[in-house]
C-alpha positions in Angstrom: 189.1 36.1 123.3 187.9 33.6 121.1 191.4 31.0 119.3 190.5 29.9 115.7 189.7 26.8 116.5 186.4 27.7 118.8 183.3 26.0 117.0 181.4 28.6 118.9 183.4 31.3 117.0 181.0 33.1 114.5 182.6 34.9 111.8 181.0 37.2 109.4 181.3 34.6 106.2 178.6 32.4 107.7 174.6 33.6 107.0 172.5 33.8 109.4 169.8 31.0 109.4 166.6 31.7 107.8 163.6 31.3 109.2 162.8 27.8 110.0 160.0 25.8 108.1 156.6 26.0 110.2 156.5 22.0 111.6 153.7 20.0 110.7 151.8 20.2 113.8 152.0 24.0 113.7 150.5 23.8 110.3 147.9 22.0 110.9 147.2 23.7 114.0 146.5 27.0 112.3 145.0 25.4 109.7 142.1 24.3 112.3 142.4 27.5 114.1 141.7 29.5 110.6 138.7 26.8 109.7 137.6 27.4 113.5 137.4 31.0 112.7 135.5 30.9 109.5 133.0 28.6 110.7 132.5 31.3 113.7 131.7 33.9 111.2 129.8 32.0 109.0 127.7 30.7 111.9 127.1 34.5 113.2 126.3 35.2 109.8 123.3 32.3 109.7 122.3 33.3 113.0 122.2 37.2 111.7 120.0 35.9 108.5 117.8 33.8 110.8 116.3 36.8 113.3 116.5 38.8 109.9 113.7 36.9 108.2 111.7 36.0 111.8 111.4 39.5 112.2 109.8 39.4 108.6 107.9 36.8 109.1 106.9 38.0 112.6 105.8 41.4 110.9 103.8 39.9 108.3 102.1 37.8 111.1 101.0 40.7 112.9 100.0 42.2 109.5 97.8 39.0 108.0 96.4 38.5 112.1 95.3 42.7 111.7 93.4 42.2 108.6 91.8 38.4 109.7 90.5 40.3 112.5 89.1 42.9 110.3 87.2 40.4 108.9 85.1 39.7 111.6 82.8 42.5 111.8 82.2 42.2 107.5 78.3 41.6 106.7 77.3 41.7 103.2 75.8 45.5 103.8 79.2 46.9 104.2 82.1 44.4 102.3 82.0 46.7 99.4 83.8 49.3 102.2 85.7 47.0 104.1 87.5 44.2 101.5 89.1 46.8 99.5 90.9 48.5 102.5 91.8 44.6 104.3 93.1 43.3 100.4 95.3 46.7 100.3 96.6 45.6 103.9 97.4 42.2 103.1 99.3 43.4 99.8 101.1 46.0 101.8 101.8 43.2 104.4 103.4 40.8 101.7 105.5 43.5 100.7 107.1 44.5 103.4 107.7 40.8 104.3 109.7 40.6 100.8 107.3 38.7 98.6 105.2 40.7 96.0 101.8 39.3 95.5 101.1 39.5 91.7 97.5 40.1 90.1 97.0 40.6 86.6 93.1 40.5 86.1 92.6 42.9 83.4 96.8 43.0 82.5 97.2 42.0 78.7 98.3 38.4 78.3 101.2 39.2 76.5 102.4 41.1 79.3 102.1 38.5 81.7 103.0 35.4 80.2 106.8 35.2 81.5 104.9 34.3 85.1 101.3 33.0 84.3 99.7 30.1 82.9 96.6 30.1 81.5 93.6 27.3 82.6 91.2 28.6 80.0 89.4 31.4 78.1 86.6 32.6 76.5 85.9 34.8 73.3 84.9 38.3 73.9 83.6 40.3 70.8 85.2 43.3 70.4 88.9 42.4 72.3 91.8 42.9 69.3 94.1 40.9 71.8 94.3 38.7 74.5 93.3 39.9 77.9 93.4 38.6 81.7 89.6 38.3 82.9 90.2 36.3 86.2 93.0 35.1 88.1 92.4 32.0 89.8 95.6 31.8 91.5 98.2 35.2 91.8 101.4 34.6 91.4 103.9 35.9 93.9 107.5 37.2 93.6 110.1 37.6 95.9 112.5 40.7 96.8 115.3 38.7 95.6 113.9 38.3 92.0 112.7 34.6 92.4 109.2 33.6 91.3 107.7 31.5 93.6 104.4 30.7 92.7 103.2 31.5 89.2 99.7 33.0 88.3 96.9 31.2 87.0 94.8 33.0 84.5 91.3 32.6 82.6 91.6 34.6 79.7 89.6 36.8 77.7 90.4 36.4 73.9 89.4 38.1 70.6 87.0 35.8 68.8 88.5 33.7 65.9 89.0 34.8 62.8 86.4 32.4 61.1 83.8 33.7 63.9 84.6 37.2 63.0 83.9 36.5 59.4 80.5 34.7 60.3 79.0 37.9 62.1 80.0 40.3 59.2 77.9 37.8 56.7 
């Protein structure tokens, strides 16, 4: 039996207490637990993105090493075979190693000029527009959409307009 007077006595006019505020230490202790575990995953995630693109870059190794070794037994009687089939391999190779190697010899300038820069050209008779004769350097894209080596062109231009004139006269 509890008398009135009891300061143990609980009646039902008093609240419960509420939930206590977390103390600082415990803050801060899941703060660094939560940072702990996010650096985990980001880590796993780096380390998952790392063997991805050595696998890649293992594949295109074994690709570029097949078609060097190609190379070996090429004599001038039979490149005209063996080039075209060891260029396809290498493009192929690139490719699946995420990079797209980009050649635009005989691609009209116009559609090319977003990701090549011309070094020269030359006036052809008979071209209404200007045209990619040589590429002295391809230009290479990425899966991810990133251009990271643009192509260097010589180009193949219609004659001028004064020069037109002159061979009509």
């Amino acid at each position: 039996m509890t008398r009135p007077g009891d300061a143990m006595r609980i009646d039902e006019r008093e609240r419960p207490l509420t939930a206590r505020p977390e103390p600082p230490q415990g803050v801060v202790w899941r703060l660094l637990r939560e940072k702990a575990q996010a650096d985990d995953a980001a880590a796993a995630e780096t380390r998952r993105q790392v063997e991805e693109h050595r696998s890649a870059l293992e594949h295109l190794a074994r690709d570029v090493a097949g078609a060097l070794h190609g190379l070996h037994g090429v004599t001038a009687a039979n490149a005209a075979d063996v080039l075209p089939s060891l260029t396809h391999r290498l493009a192929r190779a690139l490719e699946a190693a995420g990079a797209r190697y980009l050649d635009p010899v005989g691609t009209p300038y116009a559609e090319v000029r977003m990701w090549a820069d011309v070094e020269g050209s030359e006036p052809v008779a008979g071209l209404e527009r200007a045209m990619v004769a040589e590429t002295l350097r391809p230009g290479v894209l990425m899966a991810d959409g990133k251009l990271t080596q643009r192509a260097r062109v010589y180009l193949a231009v219609p004659p001028a307009a004064d020069d037109r004139q002159e061979e009509q006269e």
